[in-house]
N, C-alpha and C positions, 0 to 999 in steps of 0.2 A: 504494500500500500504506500501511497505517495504520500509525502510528510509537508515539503514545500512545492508549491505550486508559483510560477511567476502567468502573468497574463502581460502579453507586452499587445496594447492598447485597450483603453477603457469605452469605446464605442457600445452599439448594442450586443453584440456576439461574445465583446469581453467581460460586460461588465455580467451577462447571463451565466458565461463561463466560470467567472470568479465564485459566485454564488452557489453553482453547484458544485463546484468543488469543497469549495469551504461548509456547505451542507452536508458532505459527503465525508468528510475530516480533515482537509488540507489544511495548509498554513499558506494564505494567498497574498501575492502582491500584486499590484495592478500598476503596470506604468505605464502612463499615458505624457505625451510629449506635447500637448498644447496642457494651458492656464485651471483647466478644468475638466473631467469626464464628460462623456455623454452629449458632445456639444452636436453633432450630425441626427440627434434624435429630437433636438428640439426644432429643427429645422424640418421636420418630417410632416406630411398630411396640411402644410402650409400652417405647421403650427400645432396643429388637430392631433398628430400623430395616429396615422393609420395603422394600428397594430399587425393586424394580419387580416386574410380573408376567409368565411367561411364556403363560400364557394368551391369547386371542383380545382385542385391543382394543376389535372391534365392541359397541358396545353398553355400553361401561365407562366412557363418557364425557357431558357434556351441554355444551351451549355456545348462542347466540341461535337460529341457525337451522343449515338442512341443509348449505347451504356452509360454513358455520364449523366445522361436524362433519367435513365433508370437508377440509377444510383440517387437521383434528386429523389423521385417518387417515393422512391424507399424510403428515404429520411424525414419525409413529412409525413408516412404516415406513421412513424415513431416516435414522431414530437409533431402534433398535429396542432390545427387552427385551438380545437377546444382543449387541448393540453395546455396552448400558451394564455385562454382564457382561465384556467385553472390555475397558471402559476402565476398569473396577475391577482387575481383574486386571492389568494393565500399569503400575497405580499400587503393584500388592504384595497387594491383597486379594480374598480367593479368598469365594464365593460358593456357596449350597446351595440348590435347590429345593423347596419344601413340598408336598405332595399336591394344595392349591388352586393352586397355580402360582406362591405370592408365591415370592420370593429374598428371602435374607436372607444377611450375613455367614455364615459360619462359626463363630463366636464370637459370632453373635447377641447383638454387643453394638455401642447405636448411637456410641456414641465411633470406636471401630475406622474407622469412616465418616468422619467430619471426621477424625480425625489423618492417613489419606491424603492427604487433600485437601488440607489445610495444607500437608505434608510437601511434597507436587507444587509449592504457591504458593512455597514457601520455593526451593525448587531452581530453580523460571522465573526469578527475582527478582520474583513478585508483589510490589507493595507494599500494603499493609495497615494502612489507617488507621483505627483505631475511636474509639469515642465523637465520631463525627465526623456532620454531617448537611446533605445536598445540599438547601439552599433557594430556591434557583433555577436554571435554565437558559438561559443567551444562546444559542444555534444561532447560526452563520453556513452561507455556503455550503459550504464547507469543513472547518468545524471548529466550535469553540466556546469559550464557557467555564462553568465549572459553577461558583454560589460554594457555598463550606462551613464551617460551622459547627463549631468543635470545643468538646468541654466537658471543663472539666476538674476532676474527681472529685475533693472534698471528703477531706481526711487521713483514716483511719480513727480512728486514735488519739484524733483531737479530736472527732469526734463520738460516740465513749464517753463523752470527758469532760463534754460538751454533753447527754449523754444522747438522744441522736438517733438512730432506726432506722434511717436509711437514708442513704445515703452522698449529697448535695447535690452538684448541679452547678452550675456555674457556665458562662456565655458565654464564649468567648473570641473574638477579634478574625475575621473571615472574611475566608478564604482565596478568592483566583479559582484558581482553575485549568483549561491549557487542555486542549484534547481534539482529535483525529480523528477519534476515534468515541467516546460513550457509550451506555453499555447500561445500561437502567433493571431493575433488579432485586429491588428492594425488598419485593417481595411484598403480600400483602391488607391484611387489618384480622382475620384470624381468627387467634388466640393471638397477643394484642398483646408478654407477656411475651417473647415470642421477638423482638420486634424491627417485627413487619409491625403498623404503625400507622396505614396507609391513606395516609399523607403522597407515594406514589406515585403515587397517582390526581389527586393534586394536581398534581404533576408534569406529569403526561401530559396533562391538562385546559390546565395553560398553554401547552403544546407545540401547541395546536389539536386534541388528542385528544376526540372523546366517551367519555362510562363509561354503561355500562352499571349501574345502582343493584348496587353489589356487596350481598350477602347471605350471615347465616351458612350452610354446608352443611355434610354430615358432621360434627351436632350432633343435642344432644338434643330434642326436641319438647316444650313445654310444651301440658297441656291443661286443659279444664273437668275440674270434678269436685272436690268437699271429701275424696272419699271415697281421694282419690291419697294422702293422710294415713298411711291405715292400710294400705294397700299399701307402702309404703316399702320398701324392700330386696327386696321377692322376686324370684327370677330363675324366667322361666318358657319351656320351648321352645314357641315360639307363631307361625303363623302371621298375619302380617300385610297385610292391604292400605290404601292409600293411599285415598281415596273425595275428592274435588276437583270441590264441587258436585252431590255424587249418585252421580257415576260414578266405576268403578274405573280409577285412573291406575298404580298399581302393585301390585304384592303383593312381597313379602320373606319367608322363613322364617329363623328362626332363635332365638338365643336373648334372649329380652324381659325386659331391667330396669325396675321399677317405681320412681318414685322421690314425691317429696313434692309435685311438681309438676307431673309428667306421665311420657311414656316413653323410653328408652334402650334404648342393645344396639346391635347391627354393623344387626340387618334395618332399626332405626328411621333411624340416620345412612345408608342407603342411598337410603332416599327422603327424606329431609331437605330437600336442595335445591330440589326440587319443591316439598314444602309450604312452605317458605320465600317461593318463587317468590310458589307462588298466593295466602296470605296476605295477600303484599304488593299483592296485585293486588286482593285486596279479596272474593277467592274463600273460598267455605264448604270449611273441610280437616275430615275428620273420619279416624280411624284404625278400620277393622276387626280387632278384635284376636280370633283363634281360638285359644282357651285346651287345644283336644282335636285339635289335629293330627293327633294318632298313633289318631285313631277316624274313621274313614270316616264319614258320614253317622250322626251321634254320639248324634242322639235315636234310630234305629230303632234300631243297634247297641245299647243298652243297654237299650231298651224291648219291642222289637218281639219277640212269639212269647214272650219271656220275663217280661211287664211283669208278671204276675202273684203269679208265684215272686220277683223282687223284690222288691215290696211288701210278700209276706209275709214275705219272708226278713229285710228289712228294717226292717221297720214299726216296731218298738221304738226305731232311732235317729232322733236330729234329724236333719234336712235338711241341715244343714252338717255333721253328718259322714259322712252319704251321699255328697255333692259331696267333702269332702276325700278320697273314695279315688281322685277323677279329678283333682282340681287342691289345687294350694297352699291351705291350710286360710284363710290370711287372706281368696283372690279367693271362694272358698266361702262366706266370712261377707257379703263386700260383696255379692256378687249374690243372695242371701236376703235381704239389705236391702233392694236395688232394686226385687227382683217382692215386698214386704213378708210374708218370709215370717219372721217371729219366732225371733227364737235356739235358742229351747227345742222350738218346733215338733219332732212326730215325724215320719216319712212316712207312717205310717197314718192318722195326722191330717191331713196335708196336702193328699195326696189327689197321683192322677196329674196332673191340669193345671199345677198348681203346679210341681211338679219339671220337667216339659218344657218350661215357661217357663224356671225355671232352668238348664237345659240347653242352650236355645237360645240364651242370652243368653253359656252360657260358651264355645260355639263362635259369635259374631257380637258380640263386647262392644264396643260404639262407642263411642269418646268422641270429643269437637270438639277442636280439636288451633284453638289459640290465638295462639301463637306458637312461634318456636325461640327457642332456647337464645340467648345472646348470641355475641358475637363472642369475648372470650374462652375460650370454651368450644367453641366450632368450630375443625374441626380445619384447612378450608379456605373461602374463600368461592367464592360463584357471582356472576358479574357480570364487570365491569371491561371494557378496552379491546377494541373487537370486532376479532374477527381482518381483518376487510376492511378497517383502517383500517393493516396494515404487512403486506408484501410477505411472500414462503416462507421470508425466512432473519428473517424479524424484525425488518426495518430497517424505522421510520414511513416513513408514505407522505405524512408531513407533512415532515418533515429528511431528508435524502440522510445523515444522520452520527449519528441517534440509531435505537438498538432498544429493543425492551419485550418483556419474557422473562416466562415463569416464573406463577406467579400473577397476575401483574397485568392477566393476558387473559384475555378471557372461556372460560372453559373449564376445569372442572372433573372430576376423575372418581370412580367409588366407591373404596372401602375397598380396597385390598390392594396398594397400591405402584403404582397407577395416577398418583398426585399427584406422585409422585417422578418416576417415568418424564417425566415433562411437564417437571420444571422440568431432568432432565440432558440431553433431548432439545433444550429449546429454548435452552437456555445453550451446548450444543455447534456447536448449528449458528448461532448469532447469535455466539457466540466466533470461531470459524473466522471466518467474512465479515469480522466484523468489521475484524481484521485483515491480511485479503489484499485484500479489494472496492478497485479504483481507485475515487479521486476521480469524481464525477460532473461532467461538464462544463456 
């Protein structure tokens, strides 16, 4: 049985890990390298923090291939939606279902979430080291030692005086410290502000780990197009598909933010991953954007048997505000521009072809999709340590004495408390072992 337990980052997967170990009889420390733990969970569900989902797992996840997906399945259903409702509730915090299936607190407020969690650290005797940072790992057969980096934060007072923004850190002298077990928890590269600054992958690369190229996911998509400019700000309910070389890789509905660069909204971060993917791979991504969702086959619907009586009925307005009585007047200007139909243009002047160019364009609007978003701006990446490379409870299959939790495995999933679910799943059941698994001979 393990005696010391080290947890190098205090996120959600560390700080579930700590817990169960320390439940379990360890003696845990937590070292987290930003000001305070748990800072990527308050940032979560826009606040609300979406714990997990009680909905079907199938399908809500991606990872390298079909065993790593199995291997995902596996593990939720061994630490499931109503498990992580059971260990909230046991910690003081009661939980409510949404219509899509997320949980959220009660008080939908994401603090409520880390003060448990602390509160639990506090009562184990977690220990809790911050502004600290694991820069290397010694493995033995047995055990190890981790050395660690602490910094110590610059007075506030004198950097008013100094006139300085930001509070300076300094080195301080590095600590060894040993271990029976450590558990790497560190998390991605996506929202660095929280703490996850890839230095994990680092890690796990000197440990004899491969990584998988992580990448931003559930982010925003940059695309071609000058004309994203003048789209800025509109929000539109649009159907979208994914096109990866031609062919349709995904569709998403929902609701579609325009921005200065390209597109946003829940359906775009749904397929993100992918285009990130292919991108990287050197693949043509383009977005189908269908601006008439709510019109069944949108040219006859408006034209067919009636095309007449609209034109005449019509004929005295320009074409853009024809178009603004189906869409946002701004995408109505830019697709007049595209099939070059003139501002002032009327529809009797235009003439039928023109408009069902236009039409077709506002149910099929493609753009080439570029890149994503940065890593700051991703909510999670895709990539990292493949699951084939550490056993079911998350111990390397390189050390008998170290695990890798939480984000830092390849395995990502969408939007609705799916990311959560992963890291309280895999910090529980690599917490536990951690601290009961005999020594290996």
């Amino acid at each position: 049985m393990a005696d010391r337990v080290i947890v190098a980052g205090g996120g959600a997967s560390g700080l579930v890990a700590a817990i169960f170990a320390a439940e379990n009889g360890a003696r845990v420390t937590v070292i987290e390298h930003k000001d305070r733990v748990g800072k990527k969970i308050l940032m979560t569900g826009n606040g609300r923090c979406n714990l997990t989902n009680m909905s079907d797992v199938r399908g809500k996840y991606y990872s390298s291939d079909a065993d790593s997906l199995n291997r995902i399945y596996d593990t939720l259903v061994r630490f499931d939606a109503e498990k992580t409702r059971d260990f909230f509730r046991r910690l003081g915090l009661y939980t409510k279902e949404k219509r899509d299936g997320g949980v959220y607190p009660v008080s939908e407020q994401a603090a409520i979430v880390l003060d448990v969690l602390r509160s639990a650290c506090d009562r184990l005797g977690v220990r809790i080291r911050t502004d600290c940072e694991v820069t290397a790992v010694k493995p033995r057969r047995t055990g190890g030692t981790v050395s660690v980096v602490q910094y110590i934060r610059a007075d506030h007072e004198q950097n008013k005086r100094e006139k300085k923004s930001t509070a300076l850190q300094h080195k301080h002298k590095e600590d060894m410290l040993e271990y029976d077990r450590l558990i790497l928890a560190t998390g991605g590269k996506a929202a660095a502000v929280s703490g996850s600054d890839g230095s994990g992958y680092q890690l796990a690369k000197g440990l004899g780990h491969s990584i998988i190229e992580p990448l931003p996911a559930l982010v925003q998509l940059k695309c071609e197009g000058t004309f994203f400019r003048a789209l800025s700000g509109v929000r539109a309910q649009c159907r979208i598909r994914l096109l990866i070389d031609g062919r349709e890789t995904a569709s998403e509905e929902g609701e579609l933010q325009l921005t200065d660069y390209g597109i946003s909204g829940i359906p775009v971060f749904q397929m993100s991953r992918l285009a990130s993917r292919a991108i990287y791979e050197g693949r043509r991504c383009e977005a189908g954007i269908d601006f008439l969702p709510y019109i069944e086959n949108a040219e006859n619907q408006i034209f067919d048997k009636s095309m007449d009586r609209n034109i005449r009925d019509f004929a005295h307005k320009t074409v853009e505000e024809f178009l603004s009585g189906l869409v946002h007047k701004k995408v109505a200007a830019v697709v007049c521009r595209q099939n070059g139909v003139a501002s002032g243009a009327t529809v009797g002047h235009t003439g039928v072809r023109k408009i069902v160019e236009c039409i077709r364009m506002l149910a099929d609007f493609k753009v080439k999709i570029t890149a994503p978003n940065s890593f700051e701006n991703a909510q999670v990446c895709c990539g990292g340590v493949p699951l084939g490379e550490v056993d079911e409870n998350f111990m390397s299959r390189r050390h008998s004495n170290v695990y890798i939790i939480g984000e830092l495995l390849d395995c990502d999933g969408i939007c609705g408390g799916y990311n959560l679910q992963w890291a309280w799943a895999t910090g529980a059941i690599a917490g536990a072992d951690a601290a009961l698994r005999r020594d290996r001979t």
